[in-house]
PyMOL Python script that loads the backbone (N, CA, C, O; Angstrom):
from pymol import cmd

cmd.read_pdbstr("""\
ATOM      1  N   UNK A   1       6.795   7.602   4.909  1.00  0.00           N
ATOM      2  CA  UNK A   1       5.801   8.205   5.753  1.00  0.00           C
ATOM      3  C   UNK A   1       6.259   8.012   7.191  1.00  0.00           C
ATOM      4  O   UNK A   1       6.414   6.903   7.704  1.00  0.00           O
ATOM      5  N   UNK A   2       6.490   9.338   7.888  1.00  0.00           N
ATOM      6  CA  UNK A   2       7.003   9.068   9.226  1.00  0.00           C
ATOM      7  C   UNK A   2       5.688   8.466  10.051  1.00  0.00           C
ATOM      8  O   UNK A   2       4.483   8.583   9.826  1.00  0.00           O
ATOM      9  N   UNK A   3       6.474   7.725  11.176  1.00  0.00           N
ATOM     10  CA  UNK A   3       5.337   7.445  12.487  1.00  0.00           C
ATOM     11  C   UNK A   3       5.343   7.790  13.440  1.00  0.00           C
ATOM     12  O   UNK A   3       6.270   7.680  14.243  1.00  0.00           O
ATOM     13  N   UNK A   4       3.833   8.534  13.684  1.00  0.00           N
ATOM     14  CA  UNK A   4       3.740   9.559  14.677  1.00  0.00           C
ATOM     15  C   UNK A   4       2.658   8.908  15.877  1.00  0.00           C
ATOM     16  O   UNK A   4       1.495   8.628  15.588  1.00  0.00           O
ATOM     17  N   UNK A   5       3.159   8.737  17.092  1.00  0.00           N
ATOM     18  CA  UNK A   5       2.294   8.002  18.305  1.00  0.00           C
ATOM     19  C   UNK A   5       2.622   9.541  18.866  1.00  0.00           C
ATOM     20  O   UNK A   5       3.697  10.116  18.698  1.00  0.00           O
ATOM     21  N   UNK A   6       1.599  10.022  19.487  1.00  0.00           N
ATOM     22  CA  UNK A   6       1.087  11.150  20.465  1.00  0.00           C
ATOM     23  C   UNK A   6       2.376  12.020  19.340  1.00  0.00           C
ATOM     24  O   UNK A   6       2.490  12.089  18.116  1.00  0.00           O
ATOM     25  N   UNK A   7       3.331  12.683  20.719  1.00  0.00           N
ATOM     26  CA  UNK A   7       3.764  13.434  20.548  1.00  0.00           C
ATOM     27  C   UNK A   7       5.290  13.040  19.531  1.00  0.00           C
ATOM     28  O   UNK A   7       5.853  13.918  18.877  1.00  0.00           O
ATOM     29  N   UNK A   8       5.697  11.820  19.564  1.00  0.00           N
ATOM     30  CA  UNK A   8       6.559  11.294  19.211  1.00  0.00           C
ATOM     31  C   UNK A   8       6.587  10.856  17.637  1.00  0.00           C
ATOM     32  O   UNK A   8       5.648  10.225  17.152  1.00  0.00           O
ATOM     33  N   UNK A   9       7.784  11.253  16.843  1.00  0.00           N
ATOM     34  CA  UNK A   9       7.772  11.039  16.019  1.00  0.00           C
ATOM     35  C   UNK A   9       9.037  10.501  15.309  1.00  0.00           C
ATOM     36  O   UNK A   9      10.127  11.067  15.222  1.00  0.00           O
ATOM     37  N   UNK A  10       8.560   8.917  14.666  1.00  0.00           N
ATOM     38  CA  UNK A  10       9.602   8.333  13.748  1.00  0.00           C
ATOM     39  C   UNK A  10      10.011   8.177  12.664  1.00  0.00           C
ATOM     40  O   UNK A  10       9.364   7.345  12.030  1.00  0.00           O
ATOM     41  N   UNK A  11      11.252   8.853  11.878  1.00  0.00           N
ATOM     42  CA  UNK A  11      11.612   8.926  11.151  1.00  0.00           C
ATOM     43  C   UNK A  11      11.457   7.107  10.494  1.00  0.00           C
ATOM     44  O   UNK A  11      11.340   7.001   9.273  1.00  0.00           O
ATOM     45  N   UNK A  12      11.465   6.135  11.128  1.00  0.00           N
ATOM     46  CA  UNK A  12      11.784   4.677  10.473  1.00  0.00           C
ATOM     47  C   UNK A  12      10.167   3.950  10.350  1.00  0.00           C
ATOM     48  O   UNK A  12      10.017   2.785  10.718  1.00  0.00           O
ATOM     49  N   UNK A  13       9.256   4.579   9.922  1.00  0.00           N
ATOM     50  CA  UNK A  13       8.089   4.354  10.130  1.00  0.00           C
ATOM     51  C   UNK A  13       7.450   3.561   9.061  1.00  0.00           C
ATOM     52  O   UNK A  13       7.546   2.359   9.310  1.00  0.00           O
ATOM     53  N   UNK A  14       6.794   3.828   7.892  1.00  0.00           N
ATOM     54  CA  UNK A  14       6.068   3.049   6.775  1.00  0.00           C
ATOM     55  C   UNK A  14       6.520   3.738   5.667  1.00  0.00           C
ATOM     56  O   UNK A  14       6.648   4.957   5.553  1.00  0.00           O
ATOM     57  N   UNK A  15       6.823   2.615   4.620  1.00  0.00           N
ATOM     58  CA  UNK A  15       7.392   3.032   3.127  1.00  0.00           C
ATOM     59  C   UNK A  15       6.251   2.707   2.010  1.00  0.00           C
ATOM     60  O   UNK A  15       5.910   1.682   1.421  1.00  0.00           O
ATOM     61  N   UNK A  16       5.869   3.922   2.001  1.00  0.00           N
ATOM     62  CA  UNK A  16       4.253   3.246   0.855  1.00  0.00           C
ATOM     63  C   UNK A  16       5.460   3.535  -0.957  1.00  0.00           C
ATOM     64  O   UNK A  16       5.980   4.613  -1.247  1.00  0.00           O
ATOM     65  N   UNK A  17       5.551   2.468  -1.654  1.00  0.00           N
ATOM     66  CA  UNK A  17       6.313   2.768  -3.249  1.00  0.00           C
ATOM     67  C   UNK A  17       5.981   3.862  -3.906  1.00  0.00           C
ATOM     68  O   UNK A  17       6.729   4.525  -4.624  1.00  0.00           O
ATOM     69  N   UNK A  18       4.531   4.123  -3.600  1.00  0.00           N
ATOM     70  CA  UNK A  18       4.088   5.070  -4.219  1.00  0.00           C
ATOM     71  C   UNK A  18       2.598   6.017  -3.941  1.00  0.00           C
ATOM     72  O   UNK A  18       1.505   5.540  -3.636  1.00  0.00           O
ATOM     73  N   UNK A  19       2.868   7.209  -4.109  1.00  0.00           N
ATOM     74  CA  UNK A  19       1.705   7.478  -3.744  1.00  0.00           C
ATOM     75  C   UNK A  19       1.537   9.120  -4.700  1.00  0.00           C
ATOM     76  O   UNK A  19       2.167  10.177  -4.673  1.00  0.00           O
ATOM     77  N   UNK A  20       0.502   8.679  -5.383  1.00  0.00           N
ATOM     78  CA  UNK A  20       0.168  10.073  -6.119  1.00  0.00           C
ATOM     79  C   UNK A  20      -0.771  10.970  -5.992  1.00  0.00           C
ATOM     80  O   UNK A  20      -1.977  10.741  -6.088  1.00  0.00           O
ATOM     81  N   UNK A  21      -0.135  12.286  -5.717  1.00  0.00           N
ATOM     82  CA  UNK A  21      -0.581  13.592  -5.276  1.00  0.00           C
ATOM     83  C   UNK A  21      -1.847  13.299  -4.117  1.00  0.00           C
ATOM     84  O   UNK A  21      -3.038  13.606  -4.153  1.00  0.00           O
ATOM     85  N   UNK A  22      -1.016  12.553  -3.059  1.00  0.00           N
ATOM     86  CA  UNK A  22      -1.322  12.168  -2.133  1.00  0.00           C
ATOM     87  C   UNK A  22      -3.382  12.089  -2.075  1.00  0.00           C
ATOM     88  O   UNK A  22      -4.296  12.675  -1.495  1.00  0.00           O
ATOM     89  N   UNK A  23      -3.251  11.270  -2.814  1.00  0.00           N
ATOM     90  CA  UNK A  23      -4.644  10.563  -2.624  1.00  0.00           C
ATOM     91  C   UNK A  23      -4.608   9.114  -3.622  1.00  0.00           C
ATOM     92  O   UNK A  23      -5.619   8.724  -4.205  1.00  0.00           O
ATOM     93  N   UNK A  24      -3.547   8.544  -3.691  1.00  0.00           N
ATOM     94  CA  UNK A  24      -3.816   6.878  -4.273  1.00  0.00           C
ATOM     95  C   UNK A  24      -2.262   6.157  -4.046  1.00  0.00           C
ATOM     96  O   UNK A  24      -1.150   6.661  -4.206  1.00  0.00           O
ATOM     97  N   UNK A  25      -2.650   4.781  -3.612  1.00  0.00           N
ATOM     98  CA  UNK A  25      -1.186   4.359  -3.232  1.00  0.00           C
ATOM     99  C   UNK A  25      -1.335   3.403  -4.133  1.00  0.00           C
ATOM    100  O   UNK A  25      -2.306   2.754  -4.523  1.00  0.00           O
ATOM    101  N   UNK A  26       0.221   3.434  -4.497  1.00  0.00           N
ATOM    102  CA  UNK A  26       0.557   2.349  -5.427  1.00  0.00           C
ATOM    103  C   UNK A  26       1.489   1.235  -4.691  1.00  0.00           C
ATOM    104  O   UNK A  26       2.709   1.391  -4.732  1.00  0.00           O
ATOM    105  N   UNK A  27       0.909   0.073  -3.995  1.00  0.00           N
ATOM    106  CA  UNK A  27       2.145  -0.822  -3.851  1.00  0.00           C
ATOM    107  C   UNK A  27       2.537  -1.836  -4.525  1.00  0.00           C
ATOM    108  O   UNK A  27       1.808  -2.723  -4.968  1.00  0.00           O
ATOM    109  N   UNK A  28       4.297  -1.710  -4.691  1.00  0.00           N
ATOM    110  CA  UNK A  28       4.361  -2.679  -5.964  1.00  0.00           C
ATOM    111  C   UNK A  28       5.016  -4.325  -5.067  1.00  0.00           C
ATOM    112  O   UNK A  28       5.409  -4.248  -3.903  1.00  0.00           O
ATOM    113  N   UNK A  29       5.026  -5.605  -5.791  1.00  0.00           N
ATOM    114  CA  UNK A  29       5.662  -6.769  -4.949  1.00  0.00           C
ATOM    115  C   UNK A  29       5.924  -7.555  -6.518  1.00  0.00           C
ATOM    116  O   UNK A  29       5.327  -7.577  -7.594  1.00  0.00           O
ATOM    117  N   UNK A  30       7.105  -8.130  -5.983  1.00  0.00           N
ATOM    118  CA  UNK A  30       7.567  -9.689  -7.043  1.00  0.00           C
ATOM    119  C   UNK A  30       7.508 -10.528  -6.530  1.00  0.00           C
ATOM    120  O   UNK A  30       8.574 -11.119  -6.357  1.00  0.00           O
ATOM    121  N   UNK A  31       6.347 -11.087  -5.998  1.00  0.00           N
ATOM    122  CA  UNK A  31       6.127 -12.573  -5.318  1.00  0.00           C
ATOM    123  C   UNK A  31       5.317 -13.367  -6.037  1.00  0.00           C
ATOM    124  O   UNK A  31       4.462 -13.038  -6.860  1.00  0.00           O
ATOM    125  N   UNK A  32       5.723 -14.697  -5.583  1.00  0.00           N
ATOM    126  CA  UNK A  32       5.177 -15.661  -6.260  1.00  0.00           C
ATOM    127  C   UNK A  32       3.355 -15.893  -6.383  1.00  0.00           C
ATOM    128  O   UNK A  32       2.688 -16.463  -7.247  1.00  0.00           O
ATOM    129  N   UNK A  33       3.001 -15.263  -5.270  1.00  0.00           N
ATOM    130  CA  UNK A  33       1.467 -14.886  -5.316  1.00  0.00           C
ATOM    131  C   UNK A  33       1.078 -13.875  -3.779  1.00  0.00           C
ATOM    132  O   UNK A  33       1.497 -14.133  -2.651  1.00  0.00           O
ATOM    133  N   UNK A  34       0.257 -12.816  -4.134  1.00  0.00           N
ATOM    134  CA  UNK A  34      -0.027 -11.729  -2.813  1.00  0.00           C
ATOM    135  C   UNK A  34      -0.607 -12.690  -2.022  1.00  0.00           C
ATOM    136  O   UNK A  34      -1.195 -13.728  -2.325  1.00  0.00           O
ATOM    137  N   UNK A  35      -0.393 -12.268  -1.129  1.00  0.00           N
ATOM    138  CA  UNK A  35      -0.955 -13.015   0.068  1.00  0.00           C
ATOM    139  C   UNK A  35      -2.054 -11.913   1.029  1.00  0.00           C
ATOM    140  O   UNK A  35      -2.182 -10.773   0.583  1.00  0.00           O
ATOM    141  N   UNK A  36      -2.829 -12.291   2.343  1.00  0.00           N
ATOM    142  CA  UNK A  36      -3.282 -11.272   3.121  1.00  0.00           C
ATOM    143  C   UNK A  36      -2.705 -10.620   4.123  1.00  0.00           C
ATOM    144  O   UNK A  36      -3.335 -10.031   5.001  1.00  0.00           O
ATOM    145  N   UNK A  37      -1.065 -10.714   4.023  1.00  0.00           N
ATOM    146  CA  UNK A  37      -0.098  -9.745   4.706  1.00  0.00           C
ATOM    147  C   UNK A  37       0.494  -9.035   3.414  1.00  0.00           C
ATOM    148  O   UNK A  37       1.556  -8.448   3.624  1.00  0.00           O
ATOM    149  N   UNK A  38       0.054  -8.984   2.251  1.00  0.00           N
ATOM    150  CA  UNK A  38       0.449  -7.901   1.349  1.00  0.00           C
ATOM    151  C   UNK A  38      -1.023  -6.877   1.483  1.00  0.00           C
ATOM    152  O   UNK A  38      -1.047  -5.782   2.045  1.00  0.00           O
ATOM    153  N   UNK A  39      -1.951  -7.413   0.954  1.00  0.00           N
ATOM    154  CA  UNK A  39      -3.584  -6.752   1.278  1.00  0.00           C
ATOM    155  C   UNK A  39      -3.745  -6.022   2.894  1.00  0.00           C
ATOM    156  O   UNK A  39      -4.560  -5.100   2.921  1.00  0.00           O
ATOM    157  N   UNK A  40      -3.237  -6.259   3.867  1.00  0.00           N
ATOM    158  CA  UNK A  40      -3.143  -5.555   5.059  1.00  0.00           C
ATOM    159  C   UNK A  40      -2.439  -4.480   4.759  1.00  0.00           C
ATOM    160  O   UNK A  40      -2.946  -3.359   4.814  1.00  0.00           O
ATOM    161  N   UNK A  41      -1.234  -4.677   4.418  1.00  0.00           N
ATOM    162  CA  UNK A  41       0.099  -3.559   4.345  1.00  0.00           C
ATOM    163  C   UNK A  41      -0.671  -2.914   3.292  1.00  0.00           C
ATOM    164  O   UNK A  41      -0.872  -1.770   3.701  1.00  0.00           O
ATOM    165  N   UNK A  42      -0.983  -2.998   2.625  1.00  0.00           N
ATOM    166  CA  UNK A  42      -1.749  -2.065   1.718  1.00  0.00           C
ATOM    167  C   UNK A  42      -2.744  -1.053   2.242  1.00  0.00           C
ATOM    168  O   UNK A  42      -2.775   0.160   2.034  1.00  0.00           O
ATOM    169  N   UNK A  43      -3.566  -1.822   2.978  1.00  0.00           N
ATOM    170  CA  UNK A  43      -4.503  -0.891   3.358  1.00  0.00           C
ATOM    171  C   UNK A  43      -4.535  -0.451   4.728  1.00  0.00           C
ATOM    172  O   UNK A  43      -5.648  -0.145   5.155  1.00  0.00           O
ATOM    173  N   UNK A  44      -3.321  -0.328   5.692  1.00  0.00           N
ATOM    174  CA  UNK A  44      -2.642   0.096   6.550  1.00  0.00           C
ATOM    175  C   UNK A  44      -2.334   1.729   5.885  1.00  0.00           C
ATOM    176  O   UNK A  44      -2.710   2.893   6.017  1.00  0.00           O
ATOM    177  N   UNK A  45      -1.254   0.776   4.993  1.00  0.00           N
ATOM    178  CA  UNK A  45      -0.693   2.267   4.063  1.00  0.00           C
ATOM    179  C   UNK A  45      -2.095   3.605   3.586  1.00  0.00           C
ATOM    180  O   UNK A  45      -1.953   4.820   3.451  1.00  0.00           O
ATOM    181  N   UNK A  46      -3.174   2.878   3.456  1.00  0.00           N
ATOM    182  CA  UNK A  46      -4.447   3.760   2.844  1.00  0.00           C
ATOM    183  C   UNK A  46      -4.856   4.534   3.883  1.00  0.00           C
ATOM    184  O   UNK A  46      -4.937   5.761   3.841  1.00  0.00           O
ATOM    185  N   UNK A  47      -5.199   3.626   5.110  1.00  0.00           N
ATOM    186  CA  UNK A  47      -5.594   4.378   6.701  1.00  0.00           C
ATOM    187  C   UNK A  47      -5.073   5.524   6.713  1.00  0.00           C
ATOM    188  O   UNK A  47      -5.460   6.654   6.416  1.00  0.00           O
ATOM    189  N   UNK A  48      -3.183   4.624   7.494  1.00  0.00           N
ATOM    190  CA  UNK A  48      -2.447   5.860   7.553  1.00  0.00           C
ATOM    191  C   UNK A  48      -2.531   7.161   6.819  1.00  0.00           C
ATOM    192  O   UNK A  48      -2.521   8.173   7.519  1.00  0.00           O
ATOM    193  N   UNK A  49      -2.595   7.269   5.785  1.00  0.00           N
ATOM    194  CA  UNK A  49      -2.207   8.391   4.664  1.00  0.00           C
ATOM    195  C   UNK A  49      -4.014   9.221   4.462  1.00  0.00           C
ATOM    196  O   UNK A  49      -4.311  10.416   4.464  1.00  0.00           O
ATOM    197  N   UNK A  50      -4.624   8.371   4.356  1.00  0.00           N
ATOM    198  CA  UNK A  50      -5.984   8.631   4.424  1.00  0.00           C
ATOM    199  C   UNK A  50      -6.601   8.778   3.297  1.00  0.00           C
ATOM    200  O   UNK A  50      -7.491   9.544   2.927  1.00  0.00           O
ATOM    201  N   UNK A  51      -5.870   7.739   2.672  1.00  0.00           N
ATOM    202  CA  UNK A  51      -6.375   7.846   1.157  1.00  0.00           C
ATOM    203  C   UNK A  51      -7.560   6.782   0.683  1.00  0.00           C
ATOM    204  O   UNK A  51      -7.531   5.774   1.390  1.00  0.00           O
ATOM    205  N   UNK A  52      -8.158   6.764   0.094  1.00  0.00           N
ATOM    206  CA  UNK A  52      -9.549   5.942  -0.354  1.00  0.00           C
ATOM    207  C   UNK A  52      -9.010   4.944  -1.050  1.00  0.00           C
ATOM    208  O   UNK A  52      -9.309   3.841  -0.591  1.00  0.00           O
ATOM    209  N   UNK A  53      -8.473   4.931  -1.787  1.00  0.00           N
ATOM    210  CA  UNK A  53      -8.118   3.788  -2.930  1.00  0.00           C
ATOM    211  C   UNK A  53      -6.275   3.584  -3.422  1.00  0.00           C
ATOM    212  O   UNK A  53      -5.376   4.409  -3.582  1.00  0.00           O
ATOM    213  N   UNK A  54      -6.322   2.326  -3.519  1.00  0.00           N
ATOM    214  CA  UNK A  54      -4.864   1.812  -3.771  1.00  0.00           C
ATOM    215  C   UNK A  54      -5.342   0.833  -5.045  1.00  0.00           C
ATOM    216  O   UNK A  54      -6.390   0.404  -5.529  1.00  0.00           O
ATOM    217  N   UNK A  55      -3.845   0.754  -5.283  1.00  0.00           N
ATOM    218  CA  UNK A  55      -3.530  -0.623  -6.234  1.00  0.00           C
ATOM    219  C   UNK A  55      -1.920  -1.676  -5.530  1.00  0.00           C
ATOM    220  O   UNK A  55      -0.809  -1.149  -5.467  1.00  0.00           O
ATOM    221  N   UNK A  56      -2.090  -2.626  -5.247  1.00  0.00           N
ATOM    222  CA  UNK A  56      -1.567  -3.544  -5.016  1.00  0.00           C
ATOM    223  C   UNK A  56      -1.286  -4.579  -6.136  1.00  0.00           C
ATOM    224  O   UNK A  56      -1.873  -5.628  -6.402  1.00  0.00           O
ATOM    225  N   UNK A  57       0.007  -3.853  -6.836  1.00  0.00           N
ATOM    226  CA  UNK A  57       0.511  -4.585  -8.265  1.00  0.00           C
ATOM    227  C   UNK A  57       1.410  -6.086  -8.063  1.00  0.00           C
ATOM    228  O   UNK A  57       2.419  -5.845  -7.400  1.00  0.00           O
ATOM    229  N   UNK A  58       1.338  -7.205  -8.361  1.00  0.00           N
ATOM    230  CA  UNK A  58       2.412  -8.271  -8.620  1.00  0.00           C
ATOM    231  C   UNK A  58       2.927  -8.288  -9.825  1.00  0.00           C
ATOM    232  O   UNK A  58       2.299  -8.840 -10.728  1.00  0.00           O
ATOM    233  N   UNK A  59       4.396  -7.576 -10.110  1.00  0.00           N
ATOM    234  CA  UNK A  59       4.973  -7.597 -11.479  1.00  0.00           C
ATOM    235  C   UNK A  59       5.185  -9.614 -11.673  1.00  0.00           C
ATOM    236  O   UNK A  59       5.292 -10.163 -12.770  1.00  0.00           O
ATOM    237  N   UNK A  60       5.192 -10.160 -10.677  1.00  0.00           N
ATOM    238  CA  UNK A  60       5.580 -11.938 -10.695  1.00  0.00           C
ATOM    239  C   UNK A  60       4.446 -12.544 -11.408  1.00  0.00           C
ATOM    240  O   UNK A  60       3.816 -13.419 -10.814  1.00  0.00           O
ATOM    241  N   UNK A  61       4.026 -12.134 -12.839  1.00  0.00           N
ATOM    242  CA  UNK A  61       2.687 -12.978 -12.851  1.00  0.00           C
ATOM    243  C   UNK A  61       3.243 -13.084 -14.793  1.00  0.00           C
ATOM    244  O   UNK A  61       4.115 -12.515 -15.449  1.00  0.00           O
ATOM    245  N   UNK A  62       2.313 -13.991 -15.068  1.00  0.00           N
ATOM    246  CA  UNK A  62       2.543 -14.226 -16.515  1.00  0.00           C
ATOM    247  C   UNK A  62       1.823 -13.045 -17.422  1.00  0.00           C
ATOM    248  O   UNK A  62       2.487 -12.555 -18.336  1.00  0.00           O
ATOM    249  N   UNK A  63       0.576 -12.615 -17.201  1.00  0.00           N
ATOM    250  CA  UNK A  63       0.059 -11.412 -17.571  1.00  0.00           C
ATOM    251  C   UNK A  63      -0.389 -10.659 -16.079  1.00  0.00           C
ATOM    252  O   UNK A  63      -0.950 -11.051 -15.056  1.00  0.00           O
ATOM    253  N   UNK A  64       0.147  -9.437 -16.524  1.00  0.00           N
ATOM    254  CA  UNK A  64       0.402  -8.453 -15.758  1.00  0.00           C
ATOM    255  C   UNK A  64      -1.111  -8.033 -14.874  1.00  0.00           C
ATOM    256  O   UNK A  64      -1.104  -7.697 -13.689  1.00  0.00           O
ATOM    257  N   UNK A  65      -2.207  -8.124 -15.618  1.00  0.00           N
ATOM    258  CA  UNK A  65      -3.267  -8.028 -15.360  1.00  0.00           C
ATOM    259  C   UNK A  65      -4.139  -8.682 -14.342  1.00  0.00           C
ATOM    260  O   UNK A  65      -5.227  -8.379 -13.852  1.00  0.00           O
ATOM    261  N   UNK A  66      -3.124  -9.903 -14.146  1.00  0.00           N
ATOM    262  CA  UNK A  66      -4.039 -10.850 -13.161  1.00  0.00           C
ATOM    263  C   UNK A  66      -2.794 -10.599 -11.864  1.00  0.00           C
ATOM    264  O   UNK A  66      -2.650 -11.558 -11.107  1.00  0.00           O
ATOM    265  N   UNK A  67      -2.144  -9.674 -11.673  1.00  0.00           N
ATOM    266  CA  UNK A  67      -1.171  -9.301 -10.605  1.00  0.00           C
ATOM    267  C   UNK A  67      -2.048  -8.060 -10.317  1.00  0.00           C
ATOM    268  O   UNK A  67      -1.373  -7.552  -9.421  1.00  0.00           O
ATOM    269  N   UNK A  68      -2.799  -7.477 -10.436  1.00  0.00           N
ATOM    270  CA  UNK A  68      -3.354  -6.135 -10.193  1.00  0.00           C
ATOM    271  C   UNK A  68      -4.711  -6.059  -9.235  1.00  0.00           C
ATOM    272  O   UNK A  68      -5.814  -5.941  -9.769  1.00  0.00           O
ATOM    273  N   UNK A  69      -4.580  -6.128  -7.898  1.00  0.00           N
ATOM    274  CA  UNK A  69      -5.533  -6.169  -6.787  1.00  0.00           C
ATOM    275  C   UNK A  69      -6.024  -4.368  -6.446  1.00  0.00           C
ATOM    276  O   UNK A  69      -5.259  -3.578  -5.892  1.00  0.00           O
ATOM    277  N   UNK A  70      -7.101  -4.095  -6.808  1.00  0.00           N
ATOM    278  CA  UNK A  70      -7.775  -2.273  -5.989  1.00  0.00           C
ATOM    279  C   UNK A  70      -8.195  -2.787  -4.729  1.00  0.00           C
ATOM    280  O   UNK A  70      -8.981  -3.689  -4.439  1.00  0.00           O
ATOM    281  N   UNK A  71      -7.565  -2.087  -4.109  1.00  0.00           N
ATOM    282  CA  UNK A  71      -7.928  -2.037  -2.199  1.00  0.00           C
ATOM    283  C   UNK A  71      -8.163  -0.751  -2.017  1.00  0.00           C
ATOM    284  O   UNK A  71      -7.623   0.302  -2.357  1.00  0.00           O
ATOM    285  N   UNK A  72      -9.464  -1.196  -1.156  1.00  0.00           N
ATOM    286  CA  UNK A  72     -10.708   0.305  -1.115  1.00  0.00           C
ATOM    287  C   UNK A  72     -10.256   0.413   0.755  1.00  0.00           C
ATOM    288  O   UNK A  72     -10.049  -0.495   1.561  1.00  0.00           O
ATOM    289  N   UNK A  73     -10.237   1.675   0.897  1.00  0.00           N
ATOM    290  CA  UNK A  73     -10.269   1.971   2.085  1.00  0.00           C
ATOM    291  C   UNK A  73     -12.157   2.529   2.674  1.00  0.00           C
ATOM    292  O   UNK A  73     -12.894   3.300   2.060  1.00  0.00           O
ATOM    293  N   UNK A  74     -12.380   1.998   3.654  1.00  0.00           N
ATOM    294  CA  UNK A  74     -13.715   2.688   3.846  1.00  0.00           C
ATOM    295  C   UNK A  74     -13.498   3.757   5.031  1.00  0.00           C
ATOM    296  O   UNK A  74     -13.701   3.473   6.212  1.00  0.00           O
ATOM    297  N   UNK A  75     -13.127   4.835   4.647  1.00  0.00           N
ATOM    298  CA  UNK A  75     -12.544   6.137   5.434  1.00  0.00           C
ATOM    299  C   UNK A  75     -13.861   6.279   6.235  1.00  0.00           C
ATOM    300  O   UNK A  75     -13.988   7.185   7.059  1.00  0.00           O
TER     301      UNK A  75
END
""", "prot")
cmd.dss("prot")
cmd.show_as("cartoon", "prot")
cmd.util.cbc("prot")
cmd.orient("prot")
């Protein structure tokens, strides 16, 4: 996703992993546990794009299920 301030625009801007048919972002991480600089970047990524709802996945977990955070954007 390029970044655009006024008139200017950057090609080196925000990398959302995923995003389908531009209304849900998928971000994926292998860390040892999300933190609230993964939950920001997430819903940065939602602002920007202007999408309502994400998933913020940790493949680093013993069941997959307890790696799986929904971050709501309130547009």
């Amino acid at each position: 996703m390029p970044l655009i301030f006024e008139e200017i625009k950057l090609d080196c801007g925000y990398r959302i992993d995923l995003l389908v048919e531009n209304k849900f972002i998928i971000e994926i991480k292998a860390v040892e546990s999300l933190t609230v600089n993964h939950l920001a970047q997430t819903l940065t990524y939602l602002r920007l794009a202007k999408c309502k709802l994400g998933l913020l996945i940790n493949f680093n977990e013993a069941l997959l299920k307890n790696g799986i955070r929904k971050v709501a954007n309130n547009l």
